[in-house]
C-alpha positions as CSV (number, residue, x, y, z in Angstrom):
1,X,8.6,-25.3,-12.1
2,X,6.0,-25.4,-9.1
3,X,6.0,-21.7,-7.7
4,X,5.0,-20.2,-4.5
5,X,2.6,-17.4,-4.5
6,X,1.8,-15.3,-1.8
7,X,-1.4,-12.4,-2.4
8,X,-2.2,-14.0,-5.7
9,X,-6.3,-13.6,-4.5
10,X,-5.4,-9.7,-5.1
11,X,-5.6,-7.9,-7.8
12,X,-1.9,-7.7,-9.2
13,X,-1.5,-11.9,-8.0
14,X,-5.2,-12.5,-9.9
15,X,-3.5,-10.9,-13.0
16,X,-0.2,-13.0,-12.7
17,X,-2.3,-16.4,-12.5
18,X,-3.9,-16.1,-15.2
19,X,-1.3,-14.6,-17.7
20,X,1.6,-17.4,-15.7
21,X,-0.7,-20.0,-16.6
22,X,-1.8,-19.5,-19.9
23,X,1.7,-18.4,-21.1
24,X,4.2,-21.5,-19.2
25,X,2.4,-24.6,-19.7
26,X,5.4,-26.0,-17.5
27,X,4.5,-23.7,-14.8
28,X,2.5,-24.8,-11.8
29,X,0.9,-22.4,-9.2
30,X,0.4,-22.8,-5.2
31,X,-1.5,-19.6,-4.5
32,X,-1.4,-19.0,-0.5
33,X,-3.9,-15.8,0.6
34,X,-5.3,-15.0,4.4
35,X,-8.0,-13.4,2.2
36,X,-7.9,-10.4,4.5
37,X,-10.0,-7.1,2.6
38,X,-8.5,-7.4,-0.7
39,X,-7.8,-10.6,-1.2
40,X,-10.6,-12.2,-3.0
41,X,-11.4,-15.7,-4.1
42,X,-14.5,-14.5,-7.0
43,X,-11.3,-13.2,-8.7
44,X,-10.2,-17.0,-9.3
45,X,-13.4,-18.5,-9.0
46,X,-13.4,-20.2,-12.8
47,X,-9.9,-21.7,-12.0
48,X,-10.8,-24.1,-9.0
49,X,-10.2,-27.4,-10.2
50,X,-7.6,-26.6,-12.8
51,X,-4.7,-29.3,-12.7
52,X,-1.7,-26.8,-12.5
53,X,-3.5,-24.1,-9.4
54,X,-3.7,-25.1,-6.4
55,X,-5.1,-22.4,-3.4
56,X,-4.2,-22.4,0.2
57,X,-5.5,-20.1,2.6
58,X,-2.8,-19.2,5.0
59,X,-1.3,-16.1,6.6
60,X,2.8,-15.2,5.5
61,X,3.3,-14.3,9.1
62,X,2.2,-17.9,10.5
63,X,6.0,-20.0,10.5
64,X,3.6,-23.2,9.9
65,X,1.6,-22.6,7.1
66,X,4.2,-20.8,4.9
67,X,6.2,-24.3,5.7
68,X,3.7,-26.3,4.2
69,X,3.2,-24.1,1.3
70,X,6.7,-24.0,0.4
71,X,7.1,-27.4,0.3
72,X,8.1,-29.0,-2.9
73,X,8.4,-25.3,-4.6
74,X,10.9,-24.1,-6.4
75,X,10.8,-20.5,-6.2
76,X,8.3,-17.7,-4.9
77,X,6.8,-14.6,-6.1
78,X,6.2,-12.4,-2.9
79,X,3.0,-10.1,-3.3
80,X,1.1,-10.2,-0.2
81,X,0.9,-7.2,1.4
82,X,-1.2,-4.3,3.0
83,X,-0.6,-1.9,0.2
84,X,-3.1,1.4,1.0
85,X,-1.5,4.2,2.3
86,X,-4.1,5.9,3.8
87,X,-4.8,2.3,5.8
88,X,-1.3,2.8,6.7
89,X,-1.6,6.0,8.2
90,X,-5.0,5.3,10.0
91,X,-3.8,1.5,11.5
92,X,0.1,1.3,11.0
93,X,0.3,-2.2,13.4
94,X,-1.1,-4.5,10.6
95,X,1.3,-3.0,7.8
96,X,4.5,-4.0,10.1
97,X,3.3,-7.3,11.0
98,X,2.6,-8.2,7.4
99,X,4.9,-6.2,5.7
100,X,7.9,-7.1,7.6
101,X,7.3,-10.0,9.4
102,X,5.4,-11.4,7.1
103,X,8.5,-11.1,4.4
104,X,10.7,-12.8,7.1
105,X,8.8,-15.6,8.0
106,X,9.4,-16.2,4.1
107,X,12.8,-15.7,4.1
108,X,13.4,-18.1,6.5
109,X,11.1,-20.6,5.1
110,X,12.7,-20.5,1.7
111,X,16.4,-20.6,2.8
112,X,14.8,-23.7,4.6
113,X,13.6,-25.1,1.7
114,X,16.6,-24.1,-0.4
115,X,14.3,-22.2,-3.3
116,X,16.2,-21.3,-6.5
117,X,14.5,-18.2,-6.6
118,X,12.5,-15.4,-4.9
119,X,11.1,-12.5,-6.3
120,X,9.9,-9.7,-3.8
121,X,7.5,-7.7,-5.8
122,X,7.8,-4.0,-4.1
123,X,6.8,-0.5,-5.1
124,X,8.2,2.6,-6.1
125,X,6.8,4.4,-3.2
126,X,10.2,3.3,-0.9
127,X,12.0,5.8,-2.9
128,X,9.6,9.1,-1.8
129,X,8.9,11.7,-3.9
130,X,10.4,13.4,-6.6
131,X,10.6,17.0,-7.4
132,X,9.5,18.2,-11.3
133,X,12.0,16.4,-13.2
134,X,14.4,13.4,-12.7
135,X,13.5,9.5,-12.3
136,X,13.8,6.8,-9.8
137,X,16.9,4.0,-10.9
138,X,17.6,1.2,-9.0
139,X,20.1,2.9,-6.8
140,X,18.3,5.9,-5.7
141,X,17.9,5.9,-1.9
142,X,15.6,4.9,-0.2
143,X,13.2,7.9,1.8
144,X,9.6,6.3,2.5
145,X,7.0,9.4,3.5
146,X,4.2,6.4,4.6
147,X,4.0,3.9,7.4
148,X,2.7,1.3,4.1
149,X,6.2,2.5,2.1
150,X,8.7,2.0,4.9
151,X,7.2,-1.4,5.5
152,X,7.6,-2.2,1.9
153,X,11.3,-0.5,2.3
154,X,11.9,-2.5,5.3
155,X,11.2,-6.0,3.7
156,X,12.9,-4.9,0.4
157,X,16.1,-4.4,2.8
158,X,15.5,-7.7,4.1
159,X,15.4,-9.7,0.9
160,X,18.8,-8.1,0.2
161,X,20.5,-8.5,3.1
162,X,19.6,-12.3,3.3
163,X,21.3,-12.7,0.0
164,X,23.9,-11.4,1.2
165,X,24.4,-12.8,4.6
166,X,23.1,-16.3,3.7
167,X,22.9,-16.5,-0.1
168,X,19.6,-16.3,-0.7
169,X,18.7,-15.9,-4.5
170,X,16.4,-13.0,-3.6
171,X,15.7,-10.5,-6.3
172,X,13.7,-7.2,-5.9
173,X,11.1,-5.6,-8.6
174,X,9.5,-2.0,-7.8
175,X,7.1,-1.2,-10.1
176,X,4.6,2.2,-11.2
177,X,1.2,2.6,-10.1
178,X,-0.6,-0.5,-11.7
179,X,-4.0,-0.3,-13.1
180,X,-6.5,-2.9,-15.4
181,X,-8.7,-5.8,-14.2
182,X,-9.8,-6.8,-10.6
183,X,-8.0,-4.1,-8.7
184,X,-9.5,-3.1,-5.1
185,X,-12.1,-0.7,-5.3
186,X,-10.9,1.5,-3.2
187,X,-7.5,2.6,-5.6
188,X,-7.5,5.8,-7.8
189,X,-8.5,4.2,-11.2
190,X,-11.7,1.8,-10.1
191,X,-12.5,4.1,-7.4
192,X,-13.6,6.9,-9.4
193,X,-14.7,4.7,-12.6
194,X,-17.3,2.8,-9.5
195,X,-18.0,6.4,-8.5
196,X,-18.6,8.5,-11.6
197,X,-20.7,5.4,-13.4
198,X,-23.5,6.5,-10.0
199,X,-22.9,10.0,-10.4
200,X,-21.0,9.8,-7.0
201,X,-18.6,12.6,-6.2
202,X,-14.9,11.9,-7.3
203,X,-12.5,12.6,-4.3
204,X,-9.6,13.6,-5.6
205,X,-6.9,14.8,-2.6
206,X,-5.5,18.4,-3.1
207,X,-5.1,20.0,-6.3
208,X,-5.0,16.8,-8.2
209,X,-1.3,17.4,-9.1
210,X,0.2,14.3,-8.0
211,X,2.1,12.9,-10.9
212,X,2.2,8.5,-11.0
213,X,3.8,6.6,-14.0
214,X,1.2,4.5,-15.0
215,X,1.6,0.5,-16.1
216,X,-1.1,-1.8,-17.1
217,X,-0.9,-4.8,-15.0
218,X,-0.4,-7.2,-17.9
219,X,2.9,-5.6,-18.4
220,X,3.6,-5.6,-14.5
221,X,2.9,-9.8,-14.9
222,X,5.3,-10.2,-18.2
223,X,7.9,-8.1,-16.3
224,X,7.3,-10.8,-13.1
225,X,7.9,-13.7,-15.1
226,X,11.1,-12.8,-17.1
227,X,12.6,-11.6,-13.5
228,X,11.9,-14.8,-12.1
229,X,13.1,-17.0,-15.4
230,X,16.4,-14.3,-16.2
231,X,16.7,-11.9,-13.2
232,X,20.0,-12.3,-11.3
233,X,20.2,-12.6,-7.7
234,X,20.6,-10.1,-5.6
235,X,19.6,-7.6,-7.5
236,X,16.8,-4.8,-7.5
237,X,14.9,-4.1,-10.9
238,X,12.5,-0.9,-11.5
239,X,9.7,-1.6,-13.7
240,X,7.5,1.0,-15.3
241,X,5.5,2.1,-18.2
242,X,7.2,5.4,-19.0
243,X,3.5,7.6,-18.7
244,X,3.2,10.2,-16.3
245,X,-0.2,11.5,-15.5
246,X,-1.7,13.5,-13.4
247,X,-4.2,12.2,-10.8
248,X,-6.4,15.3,-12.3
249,X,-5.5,14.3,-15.7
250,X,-6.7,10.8,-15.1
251,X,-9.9,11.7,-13.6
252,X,-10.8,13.8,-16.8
253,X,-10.2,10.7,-18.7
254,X,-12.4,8.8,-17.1
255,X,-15.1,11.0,-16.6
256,X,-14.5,11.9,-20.6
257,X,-14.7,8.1,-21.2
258,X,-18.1,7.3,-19.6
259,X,-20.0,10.6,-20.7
260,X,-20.0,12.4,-17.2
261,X,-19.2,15.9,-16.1
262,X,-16.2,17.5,-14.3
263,X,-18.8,18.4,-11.8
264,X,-18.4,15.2,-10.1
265,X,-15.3,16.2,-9.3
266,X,-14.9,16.9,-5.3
267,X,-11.3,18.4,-4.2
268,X,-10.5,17.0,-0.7
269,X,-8.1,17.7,1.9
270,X,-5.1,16.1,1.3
271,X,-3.4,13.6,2.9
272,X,-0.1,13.3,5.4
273,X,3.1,12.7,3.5
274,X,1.4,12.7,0.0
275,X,4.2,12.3,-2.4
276,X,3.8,14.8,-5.6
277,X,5.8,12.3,-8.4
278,X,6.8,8.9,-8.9
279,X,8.5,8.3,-12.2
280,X,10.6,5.1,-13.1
281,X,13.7,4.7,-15.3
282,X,13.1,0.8,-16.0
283,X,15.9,1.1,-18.4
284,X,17.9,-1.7,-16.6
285,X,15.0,-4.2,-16.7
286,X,15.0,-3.0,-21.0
287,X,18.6,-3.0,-21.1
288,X,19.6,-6.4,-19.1
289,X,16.2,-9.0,-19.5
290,X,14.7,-7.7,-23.1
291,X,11.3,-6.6,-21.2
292,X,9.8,-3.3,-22.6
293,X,5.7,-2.8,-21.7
294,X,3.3,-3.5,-24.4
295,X,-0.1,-1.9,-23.6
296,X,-0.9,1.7,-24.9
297,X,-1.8,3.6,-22.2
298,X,-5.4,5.0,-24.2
299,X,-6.0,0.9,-25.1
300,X,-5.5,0.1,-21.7
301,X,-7.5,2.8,-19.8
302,X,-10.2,2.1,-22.5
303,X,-10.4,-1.7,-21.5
304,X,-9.9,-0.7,-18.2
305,X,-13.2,1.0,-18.1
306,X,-15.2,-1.1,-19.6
307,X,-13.8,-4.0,-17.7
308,X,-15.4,-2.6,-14.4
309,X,-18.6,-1.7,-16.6
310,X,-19.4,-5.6,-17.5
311,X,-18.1,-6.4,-14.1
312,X,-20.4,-4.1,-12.1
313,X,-21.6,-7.1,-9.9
314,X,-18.1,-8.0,-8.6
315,X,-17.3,-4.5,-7.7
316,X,-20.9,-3.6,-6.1
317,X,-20.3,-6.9,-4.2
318,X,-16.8,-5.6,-2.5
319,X,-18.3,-1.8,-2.1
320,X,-20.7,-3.2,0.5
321,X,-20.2,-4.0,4.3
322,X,-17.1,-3.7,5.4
323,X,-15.4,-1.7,2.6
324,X,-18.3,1.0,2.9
325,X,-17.4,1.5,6.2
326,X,-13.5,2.2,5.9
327,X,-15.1,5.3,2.7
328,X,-17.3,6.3,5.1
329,X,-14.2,6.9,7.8
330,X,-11.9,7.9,5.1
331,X,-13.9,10.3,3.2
332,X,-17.6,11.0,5.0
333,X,-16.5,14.2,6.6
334,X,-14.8,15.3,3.6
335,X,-17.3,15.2,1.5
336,X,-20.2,16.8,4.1
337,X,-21.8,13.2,4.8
């Protein structure tokens, strides 16, 4: 199979590379990134060369490259995406453009190229918030608080209405909050283990009582590929890893796991539309393709940490320039500086 992928410079396309190639030795790769902020080619550096990856750099909203891209593949595995949502409430234009457009210039490229499959890789964040109990299934309606989730809603819409109006074998995945190796240093998880390993304050928005479901990004990949090798058409499949934490909780943790105090901690205003819980029911992705996550949550949060310890250099590298300004906007006044 040669397969499209768009964002795979990012973290959770970075991750998929890796674990696609080392586990289908019949799988070939065609990575196309704009490299805007998050997209990063150090994450992929030690592949260049390899016989089964090839990158392009190209943006999903220009008709021309996605064309050439696609050519000769046989499915694709949307990621790209502007996926912050406080970037979303500070500059909503971009997240449109990318978000939606960008997912239709796909569409029509791949209906073009008559792909056998393609997998739109969205987020539970479309569905909103939950109250203290219940979980998110596949048919829960949609009710996006951000301008970054109703993008994501919007081209999840589109994937499914293309199916049906033109056949499309479009299939949609939302997944839990992520976490592991090379994600964005400005996300919960390597924000605050990048912060508390300089004794820099911890930001954590209101009372730190915001609930995620929390999956390790291997088991975000694993569920990837067996949607794209058994998922049926048309269809939307919830992927999580079943463990709720509190954004609080998870700060303790990682303070407790590199030896610093609570001190660090620095409550901040928080922000519009914050959504108190996510939580997934991923029973249909158990119950129909066999996929079940495999990474213990203590395990993973363990690596996690002292991933981004032995890595310092590539996250130091991506907290300078242009990153540090965006923290500075987001948080500088917050924090008194």
């Amino acid at each position: 199979m040669r397969l499209l992928l768009t964002g795979g410079c990012g973290f959770i396309g970075s991750n998929f590379v890796r674990l696609a190639l080392a586990e289908r030795p019949d799988l070939e790769i065609v990575n196309l990134d704009a490299l805007t902020y998050a997209g990063n080619l150090a994450n992929l550096a030690d592949l260049d060369g390899h016989a089964r990856y090839t990158f392009i750099k190209g943006d999903i909203t220009d008709s021309a490259a996605v064309d050439r891209a696609m050519r000769g593949c046989d499915a694709v595995v949307h990621m790209a995406a502007e996926s912050h949502v406080d970037r979303s409430i500070e500059g909503p234009a971009v997240f449109i453009q990318t978000n939606i457009v960008g997912t239709q210039t796909l569409l029509d490229a791949a209906r073009k190229h008559n792909v056998a499959r393609f997998v739109m890789v969205s987020t539970d964040e479309v569905y909103g918030s939950l109250g203290p109990t219940g979980y998110f299934t596949e048919t829960t309606p949609l009710d996006p608080s951000s301008p970054y989730s109703a993008s994501k809603a919007s081209a999840d819409l589109l994937c499914l209405a293309y199916h049906r109006t033109f056949g499309l074998p479009a299939i949609v995945t939302r997944c839990s909050n992520n976490y592991g190796p090379y994600q964005f240093p400005e996300k919960l998880i390597p924000l605050f283990i990048s912060n508390a390993h300089a004794d820099r304050p911890l930001p954590l928005y209101g009372d730190g009582g915001n609930v995620r479901d929390w999956l390790h990004v291997a088991d975000h990949v694993r569920a990837l590929l067996t949607v794209l090798e058994r998922g049926a058409p048309g269809e939307v499949y919830n992927i999580g890893g079943n463990n709720e934490r509190t954004n609080l909780e998870i700060t303790k943790l990682i303070l407790r796991a590199l030896g610093k105090p609570e001190s660090l901690i620095a409550f901040v205003t928080d922000r519009p539309g914050h959504d108190r819980r996510y939580a997934i029911d991923a029973e249909k992705i158990r119950r129909e393709l066999g996929w079940t996550p495999r990474v213990d949550f203590a395990d993973g949060i363990a690596q996690t940490v002292q991933w981004y310890l032995a890595h310092r250099q590539w996250w130091e590298e991506i907290k300078s320039g242009a990153y540090r300004d965006f923290y500075q906007r987001l948080y500088g006044e917050r924090l008194g500086g």
